[in-house]
C-alpha positions as CSV (number, residue, x, y, z in Angstrom):
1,X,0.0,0.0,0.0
2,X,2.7,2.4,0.9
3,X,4.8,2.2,-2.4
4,X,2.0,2.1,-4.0
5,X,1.1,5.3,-2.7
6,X,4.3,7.2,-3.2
7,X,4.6,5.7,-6.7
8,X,1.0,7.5,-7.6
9,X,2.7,10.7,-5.9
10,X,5.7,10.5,-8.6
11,X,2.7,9.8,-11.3
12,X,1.1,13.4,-10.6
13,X,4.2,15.1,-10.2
14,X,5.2,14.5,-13.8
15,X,1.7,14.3,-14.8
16,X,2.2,11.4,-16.8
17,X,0.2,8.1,-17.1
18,X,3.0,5.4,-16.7
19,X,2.6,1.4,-17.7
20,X,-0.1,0.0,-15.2
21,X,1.4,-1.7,-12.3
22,X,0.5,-5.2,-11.7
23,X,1.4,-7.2,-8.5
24,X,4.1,-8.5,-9.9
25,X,5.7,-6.0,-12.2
26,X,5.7,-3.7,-15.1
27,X,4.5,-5.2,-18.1
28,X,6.8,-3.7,-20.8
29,X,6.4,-4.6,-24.8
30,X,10.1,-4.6,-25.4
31,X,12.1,-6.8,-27.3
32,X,15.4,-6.2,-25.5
33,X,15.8,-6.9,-22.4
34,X,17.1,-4.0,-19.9
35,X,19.8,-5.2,-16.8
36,X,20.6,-2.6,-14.5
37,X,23.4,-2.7,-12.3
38,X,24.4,-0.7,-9.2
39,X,27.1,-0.7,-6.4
40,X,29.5,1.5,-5.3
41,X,32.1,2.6,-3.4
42,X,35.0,0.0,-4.5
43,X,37.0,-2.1,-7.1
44,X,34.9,-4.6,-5.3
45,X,31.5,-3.4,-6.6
46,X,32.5,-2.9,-10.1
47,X,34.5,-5.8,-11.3
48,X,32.0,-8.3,-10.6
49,X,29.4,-6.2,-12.5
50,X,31.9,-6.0,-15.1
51,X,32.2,-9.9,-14.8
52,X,28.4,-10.8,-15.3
53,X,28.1,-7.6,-18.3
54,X,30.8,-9.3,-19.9
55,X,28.9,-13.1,-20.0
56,X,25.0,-11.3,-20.4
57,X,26.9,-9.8,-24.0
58,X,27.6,-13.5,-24.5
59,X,24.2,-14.9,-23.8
60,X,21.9,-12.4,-24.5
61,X,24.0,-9.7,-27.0
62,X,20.9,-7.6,-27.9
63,X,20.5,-7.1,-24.3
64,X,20.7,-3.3,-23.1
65,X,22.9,-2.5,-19.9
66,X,22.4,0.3,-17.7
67,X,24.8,1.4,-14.4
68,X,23.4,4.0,-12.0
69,X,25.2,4.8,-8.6
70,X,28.0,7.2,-7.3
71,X,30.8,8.5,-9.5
72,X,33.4,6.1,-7.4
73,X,36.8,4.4,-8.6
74,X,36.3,2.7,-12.6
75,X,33.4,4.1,-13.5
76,X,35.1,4.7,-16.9
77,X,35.8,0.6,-16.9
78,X,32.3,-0.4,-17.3
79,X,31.7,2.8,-20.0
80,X,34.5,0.8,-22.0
81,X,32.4,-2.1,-21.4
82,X,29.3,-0.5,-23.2
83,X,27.4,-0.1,-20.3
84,X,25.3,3.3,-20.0
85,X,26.4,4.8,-17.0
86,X,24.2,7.9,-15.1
87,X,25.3,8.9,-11.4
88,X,23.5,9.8,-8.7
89,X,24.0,11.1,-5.2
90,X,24.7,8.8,-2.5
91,X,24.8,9.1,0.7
92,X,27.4,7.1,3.0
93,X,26.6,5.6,6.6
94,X,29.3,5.4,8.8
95,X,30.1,3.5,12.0
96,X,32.0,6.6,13.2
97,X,31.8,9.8,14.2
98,X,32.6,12.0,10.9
99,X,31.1,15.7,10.0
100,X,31.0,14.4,6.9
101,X,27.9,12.2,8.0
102,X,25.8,15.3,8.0
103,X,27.0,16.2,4.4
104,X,26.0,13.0,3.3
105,X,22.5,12.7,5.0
106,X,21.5,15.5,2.8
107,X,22.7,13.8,-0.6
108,X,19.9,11.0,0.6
109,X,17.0,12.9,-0.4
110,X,18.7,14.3,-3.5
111,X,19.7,10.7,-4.4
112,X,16.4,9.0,-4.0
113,X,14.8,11.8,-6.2
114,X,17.4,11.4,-9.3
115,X,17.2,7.2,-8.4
116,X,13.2,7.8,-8.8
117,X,14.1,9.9,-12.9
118,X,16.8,7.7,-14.1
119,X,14.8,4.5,-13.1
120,X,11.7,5.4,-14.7
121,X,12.8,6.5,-17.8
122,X,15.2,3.3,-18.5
123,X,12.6,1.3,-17.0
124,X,14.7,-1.9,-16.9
125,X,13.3,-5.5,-16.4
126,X,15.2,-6.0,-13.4
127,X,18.1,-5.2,-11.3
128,X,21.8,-6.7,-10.4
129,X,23.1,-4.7,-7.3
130,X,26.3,-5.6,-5.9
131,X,25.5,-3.8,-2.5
132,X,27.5,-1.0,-0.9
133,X,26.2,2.8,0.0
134,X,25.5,3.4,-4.0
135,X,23.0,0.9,-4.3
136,X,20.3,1.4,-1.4
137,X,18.6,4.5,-3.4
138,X,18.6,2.1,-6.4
139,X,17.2,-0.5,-5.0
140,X,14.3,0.7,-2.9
141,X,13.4,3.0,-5.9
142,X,13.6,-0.5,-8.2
143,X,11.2,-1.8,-5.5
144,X,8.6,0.7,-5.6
145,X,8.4,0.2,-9.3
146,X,7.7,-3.2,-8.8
147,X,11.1,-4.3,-10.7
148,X,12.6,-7.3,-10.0
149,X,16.1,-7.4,-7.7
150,X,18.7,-9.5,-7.7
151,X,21.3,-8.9,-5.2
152,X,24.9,-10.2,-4.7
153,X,26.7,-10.3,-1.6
154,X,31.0,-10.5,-1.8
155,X,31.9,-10.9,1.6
156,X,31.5,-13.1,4.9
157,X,29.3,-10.8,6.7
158,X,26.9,-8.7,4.6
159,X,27.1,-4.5,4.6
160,X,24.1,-2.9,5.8
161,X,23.1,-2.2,2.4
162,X,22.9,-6.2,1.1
163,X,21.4,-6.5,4.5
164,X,18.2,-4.5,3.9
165,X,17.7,-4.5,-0.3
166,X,17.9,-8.7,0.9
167,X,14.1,-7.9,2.2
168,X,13.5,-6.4,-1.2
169,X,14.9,-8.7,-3.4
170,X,13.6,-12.0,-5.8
171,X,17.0,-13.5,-5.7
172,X,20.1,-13.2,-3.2
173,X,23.5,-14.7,-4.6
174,X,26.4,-15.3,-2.2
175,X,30.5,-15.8,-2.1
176,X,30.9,-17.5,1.0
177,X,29.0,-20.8,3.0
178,X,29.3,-18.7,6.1
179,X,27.3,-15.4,4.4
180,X,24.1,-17.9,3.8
181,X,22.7,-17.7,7.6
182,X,22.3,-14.2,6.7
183,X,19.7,-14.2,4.4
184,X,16.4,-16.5,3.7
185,X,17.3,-19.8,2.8
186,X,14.7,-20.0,0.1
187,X,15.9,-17.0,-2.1
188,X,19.3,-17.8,-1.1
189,X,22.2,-19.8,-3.7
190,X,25.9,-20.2,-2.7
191,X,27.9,-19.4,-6.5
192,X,31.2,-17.7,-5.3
193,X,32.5,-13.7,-6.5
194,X,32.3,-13.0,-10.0
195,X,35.6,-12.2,-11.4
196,X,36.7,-11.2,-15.3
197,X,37.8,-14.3,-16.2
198,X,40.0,-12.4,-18.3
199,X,42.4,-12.6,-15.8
200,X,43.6,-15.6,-15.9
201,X,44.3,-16.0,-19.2
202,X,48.0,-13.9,-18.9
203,X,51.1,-15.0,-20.5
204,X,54.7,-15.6,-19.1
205,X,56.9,-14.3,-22.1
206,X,54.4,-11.1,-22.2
207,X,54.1,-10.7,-18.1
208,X,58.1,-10.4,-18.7
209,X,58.7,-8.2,-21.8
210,X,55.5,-5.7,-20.0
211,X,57.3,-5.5,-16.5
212,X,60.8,-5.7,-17.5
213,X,61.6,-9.3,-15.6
214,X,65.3,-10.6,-17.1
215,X,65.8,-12.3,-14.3
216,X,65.3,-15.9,-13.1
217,X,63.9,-14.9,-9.4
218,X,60.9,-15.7,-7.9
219,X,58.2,-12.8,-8.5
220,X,55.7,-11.7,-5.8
221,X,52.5,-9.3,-6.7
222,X,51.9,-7.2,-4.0
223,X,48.5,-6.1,-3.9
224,X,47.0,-3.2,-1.7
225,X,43.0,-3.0,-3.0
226,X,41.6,-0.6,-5.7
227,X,42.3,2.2,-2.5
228,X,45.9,0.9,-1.8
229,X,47.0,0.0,1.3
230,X,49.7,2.4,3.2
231,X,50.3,-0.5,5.9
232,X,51.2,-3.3,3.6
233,X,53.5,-0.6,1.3
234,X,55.4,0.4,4.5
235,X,56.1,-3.0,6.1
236,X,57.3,-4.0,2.3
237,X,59.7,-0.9,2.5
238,X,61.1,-2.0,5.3
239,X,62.0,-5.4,4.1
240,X,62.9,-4.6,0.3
241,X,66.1,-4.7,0.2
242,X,66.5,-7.9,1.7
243,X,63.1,-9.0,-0.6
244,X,65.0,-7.6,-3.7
245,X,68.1,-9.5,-3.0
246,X,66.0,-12.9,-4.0
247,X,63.0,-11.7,-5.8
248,X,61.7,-9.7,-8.7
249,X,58.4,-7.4,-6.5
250,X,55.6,-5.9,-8.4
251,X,54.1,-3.7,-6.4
252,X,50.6,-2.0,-6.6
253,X,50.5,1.0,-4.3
254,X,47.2,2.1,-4.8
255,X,45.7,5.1,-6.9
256,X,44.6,7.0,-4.1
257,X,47.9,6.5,-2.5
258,X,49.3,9.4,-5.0
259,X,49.6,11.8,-2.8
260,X,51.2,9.9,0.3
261,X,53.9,8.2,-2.5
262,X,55.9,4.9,-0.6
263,X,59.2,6.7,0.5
264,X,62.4,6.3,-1.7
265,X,64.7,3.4,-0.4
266,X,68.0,3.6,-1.4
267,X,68.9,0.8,-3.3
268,X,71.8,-0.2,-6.0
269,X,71.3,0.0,-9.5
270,X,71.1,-4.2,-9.8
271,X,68.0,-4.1,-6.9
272,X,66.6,-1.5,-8.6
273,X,65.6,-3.4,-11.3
274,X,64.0,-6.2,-9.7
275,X,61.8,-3.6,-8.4
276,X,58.5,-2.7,-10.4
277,X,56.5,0.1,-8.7
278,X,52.8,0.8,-10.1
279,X,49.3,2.7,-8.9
280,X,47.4,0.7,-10.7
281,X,47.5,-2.2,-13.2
282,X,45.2,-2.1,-16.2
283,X,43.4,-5.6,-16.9
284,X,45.8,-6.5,-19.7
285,X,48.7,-6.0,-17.5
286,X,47.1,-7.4,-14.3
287,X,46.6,-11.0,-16.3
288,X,50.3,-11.2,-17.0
289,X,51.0,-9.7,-13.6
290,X,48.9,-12.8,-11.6
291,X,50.6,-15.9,-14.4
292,X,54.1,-14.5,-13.2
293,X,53.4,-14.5,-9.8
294,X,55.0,-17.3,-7.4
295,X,53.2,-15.5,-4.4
296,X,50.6,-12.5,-3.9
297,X,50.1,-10.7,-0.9
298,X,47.4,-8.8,-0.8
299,X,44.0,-7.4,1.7
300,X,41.4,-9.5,1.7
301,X,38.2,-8.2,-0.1
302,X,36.2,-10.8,-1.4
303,X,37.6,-9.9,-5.3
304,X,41.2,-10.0,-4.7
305,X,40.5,-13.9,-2.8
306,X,38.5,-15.1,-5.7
307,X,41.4,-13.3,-8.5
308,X,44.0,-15.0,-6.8
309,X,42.2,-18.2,-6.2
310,X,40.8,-18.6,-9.8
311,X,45.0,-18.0,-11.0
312,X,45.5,-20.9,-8.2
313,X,48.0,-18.9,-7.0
314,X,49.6,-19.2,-3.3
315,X,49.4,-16.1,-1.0
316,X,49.7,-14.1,2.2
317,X,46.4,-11.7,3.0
318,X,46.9,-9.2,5.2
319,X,43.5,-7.9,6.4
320,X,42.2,-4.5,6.6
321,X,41.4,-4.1,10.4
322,X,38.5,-1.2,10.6
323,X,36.4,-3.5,7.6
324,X,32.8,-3.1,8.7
325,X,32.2,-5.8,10.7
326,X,35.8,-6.7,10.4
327,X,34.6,-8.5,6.9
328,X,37.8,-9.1,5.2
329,X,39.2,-10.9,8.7
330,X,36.2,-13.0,8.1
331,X,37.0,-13.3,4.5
332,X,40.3,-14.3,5.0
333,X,40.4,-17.1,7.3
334,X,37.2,-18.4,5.9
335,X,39.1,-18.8,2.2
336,X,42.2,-20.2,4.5
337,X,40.7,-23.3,5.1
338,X,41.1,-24.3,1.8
339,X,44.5,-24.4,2.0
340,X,45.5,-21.1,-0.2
341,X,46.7,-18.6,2.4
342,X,48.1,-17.9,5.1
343,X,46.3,-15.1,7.0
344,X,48.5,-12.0,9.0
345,X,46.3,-9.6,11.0
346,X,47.6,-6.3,10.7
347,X,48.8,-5.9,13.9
348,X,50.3,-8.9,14.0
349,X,52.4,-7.7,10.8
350,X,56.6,-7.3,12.1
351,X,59.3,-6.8,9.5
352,X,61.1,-10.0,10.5
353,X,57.9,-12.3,10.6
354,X,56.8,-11.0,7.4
355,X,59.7,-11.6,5.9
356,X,59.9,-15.3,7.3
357,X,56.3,-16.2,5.7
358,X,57.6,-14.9,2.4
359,X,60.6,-17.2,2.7
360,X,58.8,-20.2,4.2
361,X,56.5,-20.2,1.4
362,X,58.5,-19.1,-1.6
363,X,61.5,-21.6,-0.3
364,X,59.4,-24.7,0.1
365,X,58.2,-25.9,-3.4
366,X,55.7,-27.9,-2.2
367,X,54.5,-26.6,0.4
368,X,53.5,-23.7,-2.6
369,X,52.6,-26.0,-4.6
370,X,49.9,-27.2,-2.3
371,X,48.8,-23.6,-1.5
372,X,48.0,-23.3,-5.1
373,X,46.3,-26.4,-4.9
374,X,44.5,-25.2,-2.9
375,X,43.6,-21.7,-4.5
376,X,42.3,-23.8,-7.1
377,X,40.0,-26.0,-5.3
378,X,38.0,-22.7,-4.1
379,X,38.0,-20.8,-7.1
380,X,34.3,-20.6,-8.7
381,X,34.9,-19.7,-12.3
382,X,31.0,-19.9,-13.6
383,X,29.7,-17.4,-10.9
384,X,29.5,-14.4,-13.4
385,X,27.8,-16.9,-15.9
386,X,25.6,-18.4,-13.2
387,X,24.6,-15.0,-12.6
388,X,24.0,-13.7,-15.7
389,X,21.6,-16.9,-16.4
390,X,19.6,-16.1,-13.4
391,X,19.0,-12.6,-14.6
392,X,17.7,-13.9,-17.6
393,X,15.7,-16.8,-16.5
394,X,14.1,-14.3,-13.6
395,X,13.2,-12.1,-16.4
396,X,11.6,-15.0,-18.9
């Protein structure tokens, strides 16, 4: 009764007479079928959408694909992907005191009103959000339209968004066995983190002509997130020269480390060049970056696991400690079991400790081998297809 009601309020305000509303949804003469995707906030939100655009152009290619959310990090990745991409206002709940929180309690209002335009004139047939601040305007506006939701949740615990669009929504996908006793078992099906499978399909002889690799060392990929990590670039500082001395390092400091650069350590001109220092890797570097790799360290957001698992590659995640809900903790020591990592809380994290995993691991053949092994054995390669199938079955 109450959507209905604010619905027929949007209906005068624009004084137009829309589709009739049935109970379950609009019923739109269209021969394409509309996907729209939202998320925001992270790397994290936008690959997997990228993941599942990627296999709906492969199983439905007349299919029109729409993004609306906050202008975050990679919007201009899913533009490349063909995706039409409108932002909105979003406003950000945080577990913390901030004056910002004020700032963004105003966007809400402002959000839900340009959620309520874009929504109505794409009209889409139903809805993939990934969860995350970005999305909630999205999704309850998707809801009083009567649109169908489908909602994916990356990590071990759910953010408060996934939490509350899960009341809204037809269909909730999860990454992780432990996220299920969040949600209602009925709409509820375990398929793992969609992740460009792209990725795993890097070359050796490229990864080494790209980053510059002539020598025969053992290469670690040091990843810090889409937002960097200034913990894990200074504890790698302080061990370099002693990592450089047996390994080639590609390191990925994080774009919106710029302005807080890692400090220059002095090093010879024969350490130097075992040293490769980036920002950000672009998908066709990342893929050569992940086959070279005999070790990645790296946080532990749900899309980093599942990247490194589906490579089968060993590692060492180094949660990030104020996570909401401490999620990539969770993450981390749930994906552990497997086999695949080794798990270092933060402050836990020592130069000479560190430095000891990295030489356990890297010095013991097998015992990497296993790891990988194990990497493997949890990767779920068919998520983005499995989702992109539900979409379209939902809709049929």
């Amino acid at each position: 009764m109450c959507r209905n009601i604010l619905v027929s309020i949007w209906y005068l305000v624009f004084s137009i007479k829309l589709y009739k509303i049935q109970d379950t949804r609009y019923q739109i003469q269209d021969t394409k079928m509309r996907i729209l995707f939202t998320g925001g906030g992270s790397g994290g939100h936008l690959f997997p959408i990228i993941a599942v655009a990627r296999q709906l152009k492969k199983i439905s290619p007349e299919s029109e694909l729409f993004y609306l959310g906050p202008d975050d990090f990679g919007i201009e990745l899913l533009i490349k992907e063909g995706i039409k991409v409108r932002h909105i206002l979003a406003g950000k709940f945080r577990r913390y005191f901030s004056l910002w929180t004020i700032l963004d309690i105003l966007k809400i209002p402002f959000g839900l009103c340009q959620a309520l335009w874009f929504v109505y004139f794409w009209m889409p047939d139903i809805i993939f959000s990934k969860g995350g601040y970005g999305s909630a305007p999205v999704v309850l506006v998707s809801w009083l339209y009567h649109i169908l939701i489908l909602i994916h949740e990356s990590d071990t615990i759910p953010g408060l968004a996934n939490r509350l669009a899960a009341k809204l929504a037809k269909r909730i996908a999860v990454s992780f066995v432990a996220t299920e006793k969040y949600f209602s078992l009925k709409k509820t099906a375990l398929i793992g983190n969609p992740i460009r499978l792209e990725i795993t399909q890097g070359s050796r002889e490229e990864g080494r002509r790209i980053f510059g690799i002539n020598s025969e060392k053992p290469v670690i990929l040091i990843i810090g997130g889409s937002q960097g990590s200034q913990a894990i670039n200074e504890i790698i500082l302080a061990i370099l020269p002693q990592l450089l001395e047996k390994y080639e390092i590609i390191h990925i400091k994080g774009q919106t480390l710029r302005r807080r650069p890692c400090k220059v350590v002095s090093l010879g001109s024969d350490l130097e060049k075992s040293y490769h220092l980036y920002p950000f890797l672009e998908e066709n570097q990342l893929k050569h970056a992940y086959t070279l790799a005999d070790l990645v360290i790296s946080r532990a957001g749900s899309g980093s696991i599942f990247e490194i698992a589906a490579c089968a590659k060993p590692s060492i995640l180094i949660p990030l400690p104020n996570a909401a809900g401490d999620h990539q903790k969770e993450n981390a020591f749930e994906y552990s079991k497997f086999g695949g990592a080794v798990v270092i809380e933060q402050s836990n994290l020592t130069p000479h400790l560190f430095l000891n995993e990295i030489k356990r691991i890297l010095d013991n053949p097998a015992l990497a081998q296993k790891m990988g092994e194990g990497a493997k054995n949890f990767s779920q390669l068919e998520a983005g297809q499995k989702v992109a199938e539900e979409l379209i079955e939902l809709v049929s």
